[in-house]
C-alpha positions in Angstrom: 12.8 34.1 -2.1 10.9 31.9 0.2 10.1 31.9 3.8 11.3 29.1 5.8 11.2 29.1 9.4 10.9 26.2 12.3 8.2 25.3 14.7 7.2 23.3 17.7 7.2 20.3 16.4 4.7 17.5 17.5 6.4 14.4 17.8 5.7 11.4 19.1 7.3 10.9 22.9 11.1 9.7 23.6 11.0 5.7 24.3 8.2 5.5 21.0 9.0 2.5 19.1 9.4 4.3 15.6 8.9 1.1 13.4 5.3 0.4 15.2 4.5 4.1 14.4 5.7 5.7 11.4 4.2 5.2 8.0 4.9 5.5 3.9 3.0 8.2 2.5 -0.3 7.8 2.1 -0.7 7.8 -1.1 1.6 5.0 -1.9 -0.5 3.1 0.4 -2.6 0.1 -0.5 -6.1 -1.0 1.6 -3.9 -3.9 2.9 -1.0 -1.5 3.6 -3.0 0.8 5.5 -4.9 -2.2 7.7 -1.4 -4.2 8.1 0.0 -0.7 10.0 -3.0 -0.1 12.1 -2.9 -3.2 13.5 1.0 -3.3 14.1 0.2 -0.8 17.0 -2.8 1.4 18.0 -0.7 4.4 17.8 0.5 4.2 14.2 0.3 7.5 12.3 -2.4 5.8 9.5 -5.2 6.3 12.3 -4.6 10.0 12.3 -3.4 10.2 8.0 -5.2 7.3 6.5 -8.6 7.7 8.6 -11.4 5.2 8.3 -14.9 5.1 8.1 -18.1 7.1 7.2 -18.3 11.1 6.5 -17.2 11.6 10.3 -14.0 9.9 9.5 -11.9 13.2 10.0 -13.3 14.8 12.7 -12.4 11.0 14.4 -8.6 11.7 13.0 -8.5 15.1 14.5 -10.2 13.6 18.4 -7.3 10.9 18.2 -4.5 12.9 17.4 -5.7 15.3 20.0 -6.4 12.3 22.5 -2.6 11.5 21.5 -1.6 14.6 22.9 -4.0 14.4 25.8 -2.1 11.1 26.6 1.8 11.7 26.5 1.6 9.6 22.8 2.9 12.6 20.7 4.5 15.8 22.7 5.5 18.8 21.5 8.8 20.7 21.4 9.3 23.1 24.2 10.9 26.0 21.3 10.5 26.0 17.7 13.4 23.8 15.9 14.1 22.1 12.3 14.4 18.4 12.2 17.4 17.1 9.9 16.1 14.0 8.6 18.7 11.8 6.7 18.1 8.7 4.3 21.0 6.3 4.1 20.7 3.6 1.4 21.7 1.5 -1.6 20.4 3.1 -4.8 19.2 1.2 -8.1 23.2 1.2 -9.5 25.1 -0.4 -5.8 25.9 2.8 -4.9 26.0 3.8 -1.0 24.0 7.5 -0.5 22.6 9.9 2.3 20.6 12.2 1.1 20.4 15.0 4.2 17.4 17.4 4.7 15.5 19.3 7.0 11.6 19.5 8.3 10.7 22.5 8.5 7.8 25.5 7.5 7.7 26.2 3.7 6.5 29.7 2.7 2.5 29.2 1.3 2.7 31.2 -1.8 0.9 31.8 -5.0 0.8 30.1 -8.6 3.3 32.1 -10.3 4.5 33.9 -8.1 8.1 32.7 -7.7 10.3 31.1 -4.8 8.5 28.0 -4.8 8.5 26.6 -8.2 7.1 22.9 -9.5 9.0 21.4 -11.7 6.1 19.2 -14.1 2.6 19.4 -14.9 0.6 16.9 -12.7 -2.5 14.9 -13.5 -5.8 15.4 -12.1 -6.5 14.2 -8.6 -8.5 14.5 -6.1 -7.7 16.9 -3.3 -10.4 17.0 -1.2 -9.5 14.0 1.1 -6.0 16.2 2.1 -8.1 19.3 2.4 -10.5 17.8 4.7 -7.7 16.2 7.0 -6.2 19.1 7.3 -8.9 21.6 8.0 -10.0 18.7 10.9 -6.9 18.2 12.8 -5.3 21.7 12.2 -2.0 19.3 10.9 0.6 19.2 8.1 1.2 15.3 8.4 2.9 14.6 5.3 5.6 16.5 4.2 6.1 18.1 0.6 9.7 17.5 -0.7 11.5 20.5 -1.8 15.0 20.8 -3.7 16.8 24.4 -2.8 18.8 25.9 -5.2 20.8 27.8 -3.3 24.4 25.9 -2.3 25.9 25.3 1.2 23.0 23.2 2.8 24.3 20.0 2.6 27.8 21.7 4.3 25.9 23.1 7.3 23.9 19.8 7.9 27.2 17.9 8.4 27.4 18.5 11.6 24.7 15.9 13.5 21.7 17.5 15.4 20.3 15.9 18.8 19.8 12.8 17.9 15.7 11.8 18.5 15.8 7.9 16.3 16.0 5.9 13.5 14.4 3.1 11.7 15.5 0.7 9.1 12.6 -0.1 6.6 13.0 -1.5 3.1 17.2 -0.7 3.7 16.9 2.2 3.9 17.5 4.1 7.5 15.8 7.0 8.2 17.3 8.9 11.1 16.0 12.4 12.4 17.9 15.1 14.4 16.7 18.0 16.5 18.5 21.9 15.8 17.2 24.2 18.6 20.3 26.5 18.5 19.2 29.9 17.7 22.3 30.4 15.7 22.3 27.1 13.7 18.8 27.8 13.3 19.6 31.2 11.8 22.7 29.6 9.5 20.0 27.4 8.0 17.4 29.6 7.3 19.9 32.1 5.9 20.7 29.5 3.2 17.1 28.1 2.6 15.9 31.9 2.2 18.6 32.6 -0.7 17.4 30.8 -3.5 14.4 29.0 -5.2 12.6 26.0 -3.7 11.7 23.6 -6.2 9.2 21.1 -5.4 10.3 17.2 -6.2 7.3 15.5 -4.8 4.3 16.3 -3.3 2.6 19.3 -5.3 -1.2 18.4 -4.3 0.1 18.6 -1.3 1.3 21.8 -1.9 -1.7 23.2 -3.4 -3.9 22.0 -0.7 -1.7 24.1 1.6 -2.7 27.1 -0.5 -6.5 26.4 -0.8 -6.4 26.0 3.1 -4.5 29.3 3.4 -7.0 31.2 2.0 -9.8 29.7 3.9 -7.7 30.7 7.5 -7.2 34.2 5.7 -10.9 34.4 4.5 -11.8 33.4 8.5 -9.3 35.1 10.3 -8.5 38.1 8.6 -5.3 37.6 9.0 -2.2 36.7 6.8 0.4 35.8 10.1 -1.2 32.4 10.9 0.9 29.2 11.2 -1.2 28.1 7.9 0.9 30.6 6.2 3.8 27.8 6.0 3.7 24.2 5.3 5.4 21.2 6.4 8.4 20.9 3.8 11.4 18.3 3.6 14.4 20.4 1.9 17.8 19.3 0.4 20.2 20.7 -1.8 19.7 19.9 -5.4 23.2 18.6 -6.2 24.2 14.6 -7.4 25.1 12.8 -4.3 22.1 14.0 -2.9 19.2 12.7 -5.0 18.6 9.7 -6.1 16.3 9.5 -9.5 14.7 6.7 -11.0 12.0 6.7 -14.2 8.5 6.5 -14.2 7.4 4.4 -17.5 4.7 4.9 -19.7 1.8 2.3 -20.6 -0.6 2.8 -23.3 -4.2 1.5 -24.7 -6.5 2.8 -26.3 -5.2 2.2 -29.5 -3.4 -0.5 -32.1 0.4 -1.9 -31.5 0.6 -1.3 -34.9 -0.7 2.0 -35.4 1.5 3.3 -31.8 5.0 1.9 -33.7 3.9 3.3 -37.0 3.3 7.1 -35.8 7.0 6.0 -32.8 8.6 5.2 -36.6 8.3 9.1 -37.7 10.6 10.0 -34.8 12.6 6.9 -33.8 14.2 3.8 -35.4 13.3 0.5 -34.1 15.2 -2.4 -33.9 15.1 -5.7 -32.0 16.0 -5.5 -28.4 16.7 -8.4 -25.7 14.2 -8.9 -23.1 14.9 -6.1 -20.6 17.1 -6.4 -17.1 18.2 -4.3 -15.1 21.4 -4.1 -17.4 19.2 -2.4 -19.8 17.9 0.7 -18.2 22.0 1.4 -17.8 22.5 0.8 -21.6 19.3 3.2 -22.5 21.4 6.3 -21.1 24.8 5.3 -22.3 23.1 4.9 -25.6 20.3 7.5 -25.5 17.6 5.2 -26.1 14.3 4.0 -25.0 12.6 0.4 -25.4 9.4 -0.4 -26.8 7.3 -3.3 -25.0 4.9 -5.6 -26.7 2.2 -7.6 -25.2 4.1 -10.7 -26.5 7.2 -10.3 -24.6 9.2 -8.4 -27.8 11.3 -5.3 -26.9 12.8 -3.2 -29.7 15.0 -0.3 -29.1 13.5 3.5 -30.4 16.4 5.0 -31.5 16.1 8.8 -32.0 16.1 9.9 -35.6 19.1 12.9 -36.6 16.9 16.4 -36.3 13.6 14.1 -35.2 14.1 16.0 -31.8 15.0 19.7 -32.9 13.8 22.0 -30.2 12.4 19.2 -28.4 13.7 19.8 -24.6 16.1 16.6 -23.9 13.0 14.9 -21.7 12.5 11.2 -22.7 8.5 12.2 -21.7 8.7 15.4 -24.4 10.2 13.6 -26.9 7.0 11.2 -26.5 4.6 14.1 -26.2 6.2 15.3 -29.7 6.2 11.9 -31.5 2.8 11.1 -30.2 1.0 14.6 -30.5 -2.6 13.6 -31.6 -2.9 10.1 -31.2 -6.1 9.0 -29.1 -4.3 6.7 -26.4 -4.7 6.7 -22.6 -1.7 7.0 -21.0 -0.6 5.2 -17.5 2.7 5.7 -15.4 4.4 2.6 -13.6 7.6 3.0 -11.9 9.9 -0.1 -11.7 11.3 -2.8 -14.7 9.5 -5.8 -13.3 6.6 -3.7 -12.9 6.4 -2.6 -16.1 6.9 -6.3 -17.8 3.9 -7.4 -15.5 2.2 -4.7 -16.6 2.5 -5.3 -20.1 2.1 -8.8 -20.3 -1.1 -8.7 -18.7 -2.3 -7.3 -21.9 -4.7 -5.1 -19.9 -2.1 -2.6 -22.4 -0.7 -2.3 -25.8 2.5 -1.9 -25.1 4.8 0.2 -22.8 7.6 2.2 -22.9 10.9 2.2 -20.8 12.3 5.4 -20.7 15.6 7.1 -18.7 15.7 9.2 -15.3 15.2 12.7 -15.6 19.2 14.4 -15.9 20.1 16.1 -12.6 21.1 19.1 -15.0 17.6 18.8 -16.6 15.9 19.6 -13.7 17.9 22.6 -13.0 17.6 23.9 -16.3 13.7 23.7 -16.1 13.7 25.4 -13.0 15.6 28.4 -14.0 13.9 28.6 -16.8 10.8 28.6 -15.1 9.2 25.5 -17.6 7.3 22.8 -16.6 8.6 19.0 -17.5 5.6 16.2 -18.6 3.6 14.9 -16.1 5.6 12.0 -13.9 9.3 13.1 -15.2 10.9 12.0 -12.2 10.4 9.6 -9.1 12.8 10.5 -6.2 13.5 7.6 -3.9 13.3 6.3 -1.0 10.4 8.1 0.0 10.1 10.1 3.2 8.1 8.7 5.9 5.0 10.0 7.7 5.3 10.2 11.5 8.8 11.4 12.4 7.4 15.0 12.5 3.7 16.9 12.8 3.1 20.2 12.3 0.5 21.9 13.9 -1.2 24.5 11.6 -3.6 26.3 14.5 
C-alpha cells in the first residue's frame, strides 16, 4: 500500500488575499492567463510556477519563493499537518456537490510496482519544464490528484479542520482546513495507507516526482528524503464525490468519407440534431456517440450487436477498435461548444462526442490493473495552485 504522511506546509501568511494569489494549474494556463495573474498582485503563485524569462528563469522562481519566505509572504507550519481542501459547486447536470480531499505527501514509487496506479495511457509531453522547477526551488507546487480506494475518507473528513480560507472562482469555492491533531492525523493516514491510490490527474507530474527522486537518491545516498513523497490531493473514489465530464476527439489527416466508411464497420449512423447540452445526456441514456462534420451535420454512431465483443465498455476503446489502422491524427477537446468551434473551423474533419468515463469503469480498470485510452476522463473543477507548498529539501 502507499505511504502517505503530512508535512510543514508552506503557505502563504494569515490576512493573504487568496483570490490575488492562488492560480489554475499551470498547464491549463494560457500566455494571457499567466500575465493577467501576475499582474493582479506581485505575490501571485505564477511568478514562482509559471516563471518567465531566459535559461535563468528557474533559479529566479526558486530566489522569489525564497525571498517570499524571507518576507513573511508564505510561512510555514510550526508541525507537520494535512490540509482538507473541499470544492463546492454546480456540476454540468444542476446538481449541488462537494467533493472533500486532503494535501498531503504521496509515497514516490516505481512503474509497476503497485499502490499508486494510473488509470490511462498519456501522450507525450514534455517534462523537463516540471523537472527543472522542481530541482530549483526544492517545491511540489502543483498537486497530483489521487482517488483512494479504500472506504471511510470521506466519513472522517466530515468533521471541519481549522479553518485557513476560501475563494470563489468560476462558482466554484475552494475552502482549505488545517488537521494538526496527532490522532486525526493518525485516523487519516490509517485509511489512506489501506488501499490503492489511483491517480485521476496529474501523472507527468507524478513521474517527474520519480525522476527527481532518483536524482536526490543518486546525490544523497539516501532513500529517507522529503523527495521520497509528493504533493498529492486525495479523495475517496465513490459518486458524490467526483464529478466527470468527457474529453472529445477531433480528427484530420484523413477523408470525412473514408473516417464514416471504416466508423460504418462498427456503428450505425443516422441523422442527429445539432448537439446541446440535452444531447450529451441522451448519448448515455441511449449508449451512443455523435459524429461531427465540418458542415454543421451530426449523425448518431450507434453500436452494431457483437461490433464490441471484448471491447472494454470505453467510448475511447471502442474508437481505438473501430479505427485500428487508419492514418489520422488525433486531438482531445473538452467541452460541447468547444468541440462545435472546433469543428467548424474546418482546421478538422470531423469530431466525435463521446460519454464520461463510468464511475464503475474506473474502478474496474484499477483492480484490474489496465490502462484506459489516453484522455478517458476530465475530473472537474480543477484544484488550484497556491493554497499549499511543499517543500522537497
Amino acid at each position: 500500500m502507499p505511504g502517505f504522511i503530512p508535512f510543514r506546509a508552506l503557505r502563504y501568511a494569515p490576512g493573504a488575499d487568496l483570490s490575488a494569489v492562488i492560480a489554475p494549474p499551470y498547464d491549463v494556463l494560457s500566455d494571457a492567463d499567466v500575465d493577467a495573474l501576475a499582474a493582479r498582485d506581485p505575490h501571485n503563485i505564477v511568478h514562482i510556477d509559471v516563471p518567465r524569462g531566459g535559461p535563468d528563469r528557474y533559479d529566479v522562481a526558486a530566489a522569489t519563493m525564497a525571498r517570499w519566505v524571507d518576507e513573511g509572504v508564505l510561512v510555514a507550519d510550526g508541525q507537520p499537518s494535512f490540509t482538507i481542501y473541499r470544492m463546492s459547486f454546480t456540476d454540468a447536470t444542476g446538481a449541488r456537490r462537494t467533493i472533500a480531499g486532503v494535501l498531503g505527501g504521496l509515497a514516490v514509487v516505481d512503474e509497476g510496482a503497485g499502490g499508486v496506479l494510473p488509470h490511462e495511457r498519456t501522450t507525450p509531453k514534455a517534462k523537463t519544464d516540471r523537472l527543472d522547477l522542481t530541482r530549483a526551488t526544492h517545491a511540489n507546487l502543483s498537486p497530483v490528484w489521487g482517488l483512494s480506494l479504500a472506504s471511510g475518507l470521506t466519513q472522517e473528513l466530515a468533521q471541519p479542520g481549522e479553518p485557513l480560507g476560501s475563494v470563489c472562482v468560476d462558482g466554484v469555492e475552494h475552502a482549505v482546513e488545517r488537521v494538526s491533531d496527532p490522532e486525526r492525523i493518525a485516523r487519516i493516514e490509517a485509511i489512506l495507507n489501506a488501499d490503492d491510490v489511483l491517480i485521476a490527474d496529474g501523472h507527468h507530474r507524478y513521474a517527474i516526482s520519480r525522476t527527481y527522486r532518483d536524482e536526490v537518491r543518486a546525490a544523497t545516498g539516501r532513500k529517507d528524503t522529503d523527495a521520497e513523497y509528493t504533493l498529492t490531493f486525495v479523495n475517496e473514489l465513490v459518486d458524490d464525490q467526483l464529478s466527470i465530464e468527457a474529453i472529445h476527439r477531433l480528427y484530420s489527416g484523413v477523408g470525412f468519407e473514408e473516417l464514416a466508411q471504416r466508423l460504418a464497420g462498427c456503428f450505425d449512423l443516422s441523422p442527429a440534431p445539432a448537439p446541446t447540452p440535452a444531447t450529451l445526456a441522451q448519448m448515455v441514456e441511449q449508449g451512443r456517440l455523435v459524429l461531427l462534420s465540418p458542415d454543421g451535420s451530426a449523425q448518431w454512431l450507434t453500436p452494431k450487436p457483437g461490433a464490441f465483443d471484448g471491447v472494454r465498455a470505453l467510448d475511447g476503446a471502442w474508437l481505438e477498435h473501430a479505427l485500428d489502422g487508419l492514418d489520422a491524427q488525433i486531438d482531445y477537446q473538452h467541452g460541447l461548444d468547444e468541440m462545435l468551434a472546433a469543428v467548424r473551423s474546418g482546421g478538422h474533419t470531423a469530431g466525435i462526442l463521446i460519454r464520461p468515463t463510468s464511475l464503475a469503469e474506473i474502478r474496474r480498470t484499477a483492480r484490474e490493473g489496465l490502462l484506459m485510452p489516453p484522455k478517458s476522463t476530465f475530473f472537474t473543477p480543477k484544484l488550484r495552485t497556491g493554497l499549499v507548498i511543499r517543500p522537497t529539501a
